[in-house]
N, C-alpha and C positions, 0 to 999 in steps of 0.2 A: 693451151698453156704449154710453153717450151720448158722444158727439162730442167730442174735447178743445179745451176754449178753443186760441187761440192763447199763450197765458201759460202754459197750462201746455206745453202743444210746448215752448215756449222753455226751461222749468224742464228738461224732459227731455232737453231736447239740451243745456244747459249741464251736469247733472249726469254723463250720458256723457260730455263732455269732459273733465271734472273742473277745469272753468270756472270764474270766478266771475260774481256779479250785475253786471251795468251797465247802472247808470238810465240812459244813453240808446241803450240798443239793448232794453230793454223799453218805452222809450219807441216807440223806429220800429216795433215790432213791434207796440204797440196800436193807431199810427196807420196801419199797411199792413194791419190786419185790420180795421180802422172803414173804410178807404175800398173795399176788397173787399164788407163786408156791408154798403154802403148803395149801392155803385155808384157811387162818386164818386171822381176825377182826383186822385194827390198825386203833390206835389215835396217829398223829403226830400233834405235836404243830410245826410249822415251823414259826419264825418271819419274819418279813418284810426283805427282801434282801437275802434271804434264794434261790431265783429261784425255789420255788417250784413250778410251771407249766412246769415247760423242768425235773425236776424231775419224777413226776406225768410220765409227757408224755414218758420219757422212758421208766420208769419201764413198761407200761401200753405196748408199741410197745414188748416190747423182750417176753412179758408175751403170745401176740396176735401172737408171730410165735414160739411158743418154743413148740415142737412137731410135730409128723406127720401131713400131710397133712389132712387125713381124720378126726383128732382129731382138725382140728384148723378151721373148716365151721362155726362155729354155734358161734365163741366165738366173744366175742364184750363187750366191756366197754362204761359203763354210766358215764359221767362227769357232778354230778348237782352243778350248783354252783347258786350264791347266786339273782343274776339280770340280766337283760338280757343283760344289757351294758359289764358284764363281761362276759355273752355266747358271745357277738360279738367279744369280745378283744379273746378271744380260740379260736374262727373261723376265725378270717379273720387274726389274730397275729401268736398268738402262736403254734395252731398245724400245719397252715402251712409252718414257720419254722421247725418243726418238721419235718414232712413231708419231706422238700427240704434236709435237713442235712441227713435223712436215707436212699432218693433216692440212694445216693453213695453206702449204703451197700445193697444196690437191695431186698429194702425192699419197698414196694409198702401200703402206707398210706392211708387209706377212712377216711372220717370224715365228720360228717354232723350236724346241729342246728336242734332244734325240739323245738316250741314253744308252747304255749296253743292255741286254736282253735281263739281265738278273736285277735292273734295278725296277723291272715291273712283274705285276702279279701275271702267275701262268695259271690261267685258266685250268687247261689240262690237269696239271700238277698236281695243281689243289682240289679237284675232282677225285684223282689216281689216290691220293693221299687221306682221304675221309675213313679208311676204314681201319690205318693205321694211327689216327690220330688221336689223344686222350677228347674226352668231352671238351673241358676248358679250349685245347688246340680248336679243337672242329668249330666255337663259339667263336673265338677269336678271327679263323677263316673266313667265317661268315658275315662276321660285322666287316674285315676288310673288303670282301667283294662287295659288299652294298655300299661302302663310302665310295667305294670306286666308280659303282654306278653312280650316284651321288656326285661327284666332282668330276666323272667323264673321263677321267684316264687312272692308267691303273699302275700308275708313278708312286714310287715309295714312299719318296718325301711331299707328295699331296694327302697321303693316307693317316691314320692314327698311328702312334710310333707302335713299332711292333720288337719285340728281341730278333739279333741277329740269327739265332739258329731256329726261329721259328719260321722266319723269312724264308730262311734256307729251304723250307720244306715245302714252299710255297709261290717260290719263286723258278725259272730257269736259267742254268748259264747257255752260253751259247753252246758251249760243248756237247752239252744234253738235248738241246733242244731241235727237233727233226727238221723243222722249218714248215711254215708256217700250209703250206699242199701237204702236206702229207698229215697234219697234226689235224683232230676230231676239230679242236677249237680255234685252227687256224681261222676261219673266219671274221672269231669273233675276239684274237688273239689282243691285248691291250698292247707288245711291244711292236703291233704289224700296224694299229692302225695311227700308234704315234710317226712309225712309220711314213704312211700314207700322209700325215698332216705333214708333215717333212718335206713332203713331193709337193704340196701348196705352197711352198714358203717360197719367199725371196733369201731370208737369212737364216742359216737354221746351224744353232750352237749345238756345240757336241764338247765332249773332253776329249784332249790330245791323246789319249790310250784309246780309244773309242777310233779315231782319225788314223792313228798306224794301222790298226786292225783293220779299218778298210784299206790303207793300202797293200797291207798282206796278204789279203782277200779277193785280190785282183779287181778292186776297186768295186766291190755288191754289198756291200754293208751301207752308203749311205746315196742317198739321191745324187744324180749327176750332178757335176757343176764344173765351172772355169775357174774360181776363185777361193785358194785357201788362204784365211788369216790365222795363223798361230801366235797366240798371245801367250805369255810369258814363255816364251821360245827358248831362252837359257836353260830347261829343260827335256828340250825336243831330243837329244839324242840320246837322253838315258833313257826316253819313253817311246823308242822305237828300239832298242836293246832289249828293252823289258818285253816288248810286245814279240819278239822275235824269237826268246824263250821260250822254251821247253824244261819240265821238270818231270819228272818220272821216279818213284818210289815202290819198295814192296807193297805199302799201306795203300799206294792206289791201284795197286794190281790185286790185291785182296777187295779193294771196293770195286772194280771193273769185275771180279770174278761174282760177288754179290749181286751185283747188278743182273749182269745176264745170265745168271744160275736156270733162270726156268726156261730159258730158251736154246742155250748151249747144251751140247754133250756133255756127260759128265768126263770124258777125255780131254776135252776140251776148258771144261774149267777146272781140270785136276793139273792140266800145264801152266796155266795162270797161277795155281796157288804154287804148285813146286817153283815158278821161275821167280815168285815173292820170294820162298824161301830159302832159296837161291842164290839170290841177292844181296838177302839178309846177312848171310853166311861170309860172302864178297867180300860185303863192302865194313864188314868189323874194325875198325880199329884205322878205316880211312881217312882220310881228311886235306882237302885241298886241289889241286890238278888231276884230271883224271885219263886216262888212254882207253875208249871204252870199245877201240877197236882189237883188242887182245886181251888171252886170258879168260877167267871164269866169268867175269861179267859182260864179256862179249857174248859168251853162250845164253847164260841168263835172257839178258838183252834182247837178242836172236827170237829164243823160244817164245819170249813174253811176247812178242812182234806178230809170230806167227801163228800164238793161240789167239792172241786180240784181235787179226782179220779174220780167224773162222769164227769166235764168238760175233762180230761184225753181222757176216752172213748170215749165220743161223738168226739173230734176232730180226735181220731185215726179213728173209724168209716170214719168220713167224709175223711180222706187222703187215704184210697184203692185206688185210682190212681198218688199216689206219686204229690198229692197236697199240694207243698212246705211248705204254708201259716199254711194249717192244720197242716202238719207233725209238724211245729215248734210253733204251740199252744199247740200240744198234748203234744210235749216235756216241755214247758214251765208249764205246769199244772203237768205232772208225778212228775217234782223234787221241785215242791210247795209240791206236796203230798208227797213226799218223805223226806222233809225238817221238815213236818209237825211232821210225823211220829217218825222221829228222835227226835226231841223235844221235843213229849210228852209222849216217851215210851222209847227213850233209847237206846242204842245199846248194851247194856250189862256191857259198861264201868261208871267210875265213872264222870257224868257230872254233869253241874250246867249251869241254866239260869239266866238271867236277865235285865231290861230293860235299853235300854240306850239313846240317844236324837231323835226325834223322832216318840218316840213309837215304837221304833223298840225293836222286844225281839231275845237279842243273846243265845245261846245255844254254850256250847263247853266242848267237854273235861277235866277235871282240871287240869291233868298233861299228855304231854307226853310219860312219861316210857310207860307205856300198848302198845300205839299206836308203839313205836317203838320195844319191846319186840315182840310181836307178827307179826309186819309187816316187818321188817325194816331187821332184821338180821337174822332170818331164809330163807335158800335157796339160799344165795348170801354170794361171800364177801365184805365184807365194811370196805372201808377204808374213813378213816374222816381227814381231816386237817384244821388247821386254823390261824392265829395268835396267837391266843387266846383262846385256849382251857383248860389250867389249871387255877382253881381259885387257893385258899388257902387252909389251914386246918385252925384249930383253933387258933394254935401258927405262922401263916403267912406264911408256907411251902408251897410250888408251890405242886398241884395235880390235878390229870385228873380227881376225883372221882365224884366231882359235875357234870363233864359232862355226862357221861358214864352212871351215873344213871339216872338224867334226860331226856336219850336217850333211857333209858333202855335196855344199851344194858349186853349181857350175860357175864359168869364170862369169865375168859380166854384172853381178850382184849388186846395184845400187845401194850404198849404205849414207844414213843418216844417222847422227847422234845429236839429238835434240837438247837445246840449254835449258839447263834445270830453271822451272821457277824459284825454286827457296836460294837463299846465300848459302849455302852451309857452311865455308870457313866463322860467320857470322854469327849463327842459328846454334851449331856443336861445335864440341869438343873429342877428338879421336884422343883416347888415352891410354898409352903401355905404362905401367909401374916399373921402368928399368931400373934397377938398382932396388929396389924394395922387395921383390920375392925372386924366389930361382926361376928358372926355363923350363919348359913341362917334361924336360927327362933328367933333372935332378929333384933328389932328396928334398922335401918341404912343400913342392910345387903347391900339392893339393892345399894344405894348410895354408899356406899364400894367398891361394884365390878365395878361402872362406872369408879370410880378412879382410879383403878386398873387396869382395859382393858385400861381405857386411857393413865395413866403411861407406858404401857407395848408398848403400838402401838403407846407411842410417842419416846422413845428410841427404835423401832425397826425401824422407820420411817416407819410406815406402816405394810407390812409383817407379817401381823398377819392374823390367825382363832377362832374368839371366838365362842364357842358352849354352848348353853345353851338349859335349862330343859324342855322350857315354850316358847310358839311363844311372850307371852306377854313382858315376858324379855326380849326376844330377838329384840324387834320392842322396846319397853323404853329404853334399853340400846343405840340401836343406834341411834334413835332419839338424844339423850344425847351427843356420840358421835360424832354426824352431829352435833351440836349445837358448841362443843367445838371448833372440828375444824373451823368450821366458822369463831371464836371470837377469836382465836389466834392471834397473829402479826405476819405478814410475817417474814420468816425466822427464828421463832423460832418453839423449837420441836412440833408435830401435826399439823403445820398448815396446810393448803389445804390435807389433807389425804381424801381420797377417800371411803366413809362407804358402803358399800353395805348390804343387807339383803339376802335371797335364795329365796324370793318373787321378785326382780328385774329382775330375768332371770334365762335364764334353768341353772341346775348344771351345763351343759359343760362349758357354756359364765361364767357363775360366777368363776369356780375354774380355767379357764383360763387365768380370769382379775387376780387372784392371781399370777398364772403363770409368765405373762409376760409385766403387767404394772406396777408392784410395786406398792409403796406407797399406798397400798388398805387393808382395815381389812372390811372381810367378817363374818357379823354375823349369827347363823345360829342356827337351832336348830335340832334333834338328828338325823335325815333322812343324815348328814352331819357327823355322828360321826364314819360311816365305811365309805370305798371305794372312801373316797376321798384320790389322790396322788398329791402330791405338793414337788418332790426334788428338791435338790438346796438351795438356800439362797431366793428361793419367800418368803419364807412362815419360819420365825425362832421365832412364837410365837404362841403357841396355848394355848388359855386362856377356862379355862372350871366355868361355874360361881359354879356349887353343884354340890358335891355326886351324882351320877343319881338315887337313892330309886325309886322303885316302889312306885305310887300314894297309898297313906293311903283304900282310899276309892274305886280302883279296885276293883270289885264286882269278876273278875276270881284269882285275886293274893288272896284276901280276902278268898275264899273260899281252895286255898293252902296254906294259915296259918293254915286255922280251922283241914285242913287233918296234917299237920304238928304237931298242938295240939296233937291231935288224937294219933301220933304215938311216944307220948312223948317226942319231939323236941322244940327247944324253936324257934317259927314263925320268929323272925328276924335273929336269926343264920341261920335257916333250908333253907328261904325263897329271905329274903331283902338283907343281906347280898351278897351270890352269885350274885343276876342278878345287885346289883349294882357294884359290882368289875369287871364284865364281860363288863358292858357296860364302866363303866368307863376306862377301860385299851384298849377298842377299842378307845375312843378317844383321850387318850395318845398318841395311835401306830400312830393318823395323823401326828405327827412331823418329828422322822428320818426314811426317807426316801430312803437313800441311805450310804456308809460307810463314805461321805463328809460333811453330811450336820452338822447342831449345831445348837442348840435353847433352847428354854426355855418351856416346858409346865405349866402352873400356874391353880392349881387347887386353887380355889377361894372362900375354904368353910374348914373353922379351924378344924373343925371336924376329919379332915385328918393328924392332927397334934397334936390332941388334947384326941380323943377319944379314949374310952379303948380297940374298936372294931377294930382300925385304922389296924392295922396288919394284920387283914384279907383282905382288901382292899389293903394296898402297896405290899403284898404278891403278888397279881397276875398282880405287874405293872412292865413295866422293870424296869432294877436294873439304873435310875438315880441319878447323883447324887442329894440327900436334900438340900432345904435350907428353910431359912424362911427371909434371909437378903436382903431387894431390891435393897442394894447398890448392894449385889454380879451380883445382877440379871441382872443390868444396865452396871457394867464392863461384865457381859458375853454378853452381847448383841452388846456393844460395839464392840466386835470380831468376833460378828457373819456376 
């Protein structure tokens, strides 16, 4: 049997689903199997409702069998996406749909999850750890390692829930952990042999922090391949900024000194604790940009550096017989030395430190581009999708150019922006109140928006998501909220409505009570402005209080104005601009969800109606319809 195009994949996994057609996810799906068989870079903007995961997945299947046999051993696609809630929705969802729909074309699927080393049980660890542990802890260990035998991987989220610092104890980061030859239980390690299931696969998901690491890593963190898909990609370059971060603090030079106390000199861990308190001393009363090549925290610095490679040694010394404890001191002191290193020489690239609560000094990258220019799209294809991928130009024009460069990636880049299925001038309503409360840097503002979210979630009865900037907004406002409702009369609009926070309970329990108890507005702030899905009529208001602006005073944004200066750019078009219309249009896209649903999103900051920038902003939002009339916004609710 000859090799299935990618259209027909798609035919098959739509007709399993008992699907229908949509020109533009048979669209993404000719343009991610055209850039697969020629070997060339795309950017698809795919919106909400587009199906682009059964897209993705087929072009990726017709790609993995198109060719001779001895030409198709080695190939395999990476699918990094954004968290690991959405690795589990690809694994346990959607590619095994996949999967079952191209059984029929006697196409035989592997797929496999691959997560960072701490989200599985460490054998070792939790051996080393028994004799510190209370009873209850030790019972607890115990039951996890038998589920784990029991369900065959020793995956967090397959296991019994356990507390996060219990995990801790139980678990390894990569920092700790020696690697898998040299550790007693590498053999029988649960994150080596997820591993090895990895190295079977045809497709094997990962999350996009997981995916920069390997390419930090010089590409040893995950199984070869030619093919990477990064899905919601409008996050790709703050997730190789993050990953290229370093943080160093006295508090972890005291835990590095703990660590390897039975193995070091005591001169050796008496320099660790003096260059903590050091530090301490330092950095009193700092805040912001940092120059950590002069001065007392250069010494610090320094010393910390050079007690952390002889603790290094002495504990590799002490583990020649694969002594678990050592092995994972030695590690823990290399990547303090290694951290150290970075921080105060540099890797070549252009970064910038500084401190922040704590006393902790972060160190990072300034931009991106580099990291991805040189790691990211050389040797592979990459294809990137997201919701959200084109901002604006200057005149409000949809373009891929801010991202592309921010990702640094090379010229030649195929881009596609696929037409939404839903109407949304149709479907929503985009709403600023101009003229009815002040702009977020006058007097009232905040009282403005409480009246506002309240009006909104009291003609929706409820069925609202409000997202806001600031936790402290977000706990005043509904405070305010909770107060209203209380003091209502029965039977009139708001009363008894249901206020939640995203401090009340996990994501799932909260966007579930949206779900399916109604009459509930969920407040929340920006960890809520992707990835959350609420279709249907749960959820027909989503109230946004500001503009999302990068904070004035980011010590890492700050430093990509002064480079933006530098390159004759003006800092707020170059810089504020983009990542506020980015983030903003993600929390737009929480509302339609499906081609049925209808609502109102209300962005709550005049500026958006007001300002001479504003175009750059509704540029990269979909095309709802305007208003500024609340009466309108109350007969559309009314319908909703």
């Amino acid at each position: 049997m000859s090799a299935p195009t990618a259209r027909e994949v798609l035919d098959a996994v739509v007709a399993h689903t008992g699907g229908q057609e949509r020109v533009g996810q048979q669209d993404m799906t000719d343009a991610v199997a055209e850039a697969l068989r020629t070997r060339t870079h795309l950017a698809v903007e795919a919106p909400t409702g587009t199906g682009k995961t059964f897209a993705l997945g087929a072009a990726a299947v017709a790609w993995l069998h198109d060719g001779p046999p001895d030409a198709l051993e080695d190939r395999r696609v990476v699918i990094a996406t954004a968290t690991r809630s959405l690795q589990d929705q690809l694994v346990h969802e959607d590619l095994p749909t996949v999967a079952a729909a191209v059984a029929d074309l006697g196409v035989d699927l592997r797929f496999a999850v691959l997560k960072g080393r701490s989200n599985y049980l460490c054998l070792a660890k939790s051996a080393e750890m028994q004799g510190a542990l209370l009873e209850e802890e030790r019972e607890a260990a115990h039951a996890l390692e038998e589920a784990a035998d029991d369900k065959g991987t020793g995956e967090r989220s397959s296991l019994p829930e356990v507390r996060d610092d219990r995990w801790r104890l139980l678990s390894a980061t990569s920092e700790e952990c020696p690697g898998a030859t040299k550790c007693s239980a590498g053999e029988v390690c649960w994150a080596e042999k997820a591993k090895r299931t990895a190295e079977r696969a045809d497709i094997v998901v990962v999350n996009t922090a997981l995916y920069a690491s390997h390419l930090l890593a010089g590409g040893e963190v995950l199984p070869a391949h030619d093919v990477v898909i990064v899905d919601e990609a409008h996050a790709l370059a703050d997730v190789l900024v993050s990953a290229a971060s370093v943080s160093v603090s006295p508090a972890r030079l005291r835990n590095a000194e703990r660590v390897v106390r039975a193995f070091a000199d005591e001169a050796t861990a008496k320099r660790l604790i003096a260059a903590a308190d050091g530090l301490t001393t330092s950095l009193d009363g700092l805040d912001g940009l940092l120059d950590v090549s002069v001065g007392d925290v250069a010494v610090h610095l320094a010393s910390a550096r050079s007690a952390s490679k002889d603790a290094a040694k002495a504990a590799t010394d002490a583990a020649a017989e694969k002594n678990d404890e050592a092995l994972r001191a030695a590690s823990t002191a290399t990547n303090l030395a290694e951290d150290l290193s970075l921080l105060c020489d540099g890797d070549g690239r252009d970064r910038v430190a500084w401190v922040e609560r704590d006393n902790v000094i972060a160190g990072s990258p300034v931009e991106a581009g580099p990291l991805g220019t040189e790691l990211l799209w050389p040797g592979r294809t990459v294809v990137c999708t997201s919701a959200t991928l084109r901002g604006a130009d200057v005149r409000g024009n949809p373009t891929f150019a801010n991202f592309l460069e921010a990702v640094g990636a090379p010229d030649g880049v195929t881009t596609l922006a696929v037409d939404s299925p839903f109407d949304p001038a149709s479907q929503g309503l985009l709403y600023v109140p101009k003229g009815r409360i002040p702009s977020p840097k006058e007097p009232g503002w905040e009282a403005g928006v409480i009246d506002e979210v309240w009006g909104l979630a009291a003609a929706a009865d409820g069925r609202t998501l409000a997202l806001f900037t600031s936790r402290a907004a977000t706990e005043r406002v509904a405070e305010a909220l909770k107060r209203r409702s209380a003091d209502a009369a029965p039977g009139t609009p708001g009363a008894g409505l249901e206020i939640l926070t995203q401090w009340d309970g996990t994501r799932e329990r909260l966007v579930g009570a949206l779900r399916r108890r109604r009459r509930v507005v969920l407040c929340a702030t920006r960890s809520f402005w992707t990835g959350v899905d609420i279709p249907g009529d749960a959820c027909v208001v989503v109230a946004i209080d500001r503009i999302p602006f990068p904070r004035p005073d980011d010590p890492l944004i700050s430093a990509r104005r002064e480079r933006a200066v530098e390159r004759g750019q003006r800092s707020f078009e170059a810089v504020d601009l983009p990542m506020a219309a980015m983030q903003l249009a993600q929390g737009v896209g929480r509302l339609l969800r499906s081609p049925t649903d209808r609502g109102v999103v209300a962005v709550l900051d005049t500026r958006l109606a007001e300002a001479r920038w504003r175009t750059r902003i509704l540029g990269a939002l979909p095309p709802l319809k305007r208003t500024i009339d609340a009466d309108e916004v109350a007969t559309f609710l009314a319908d909703s």
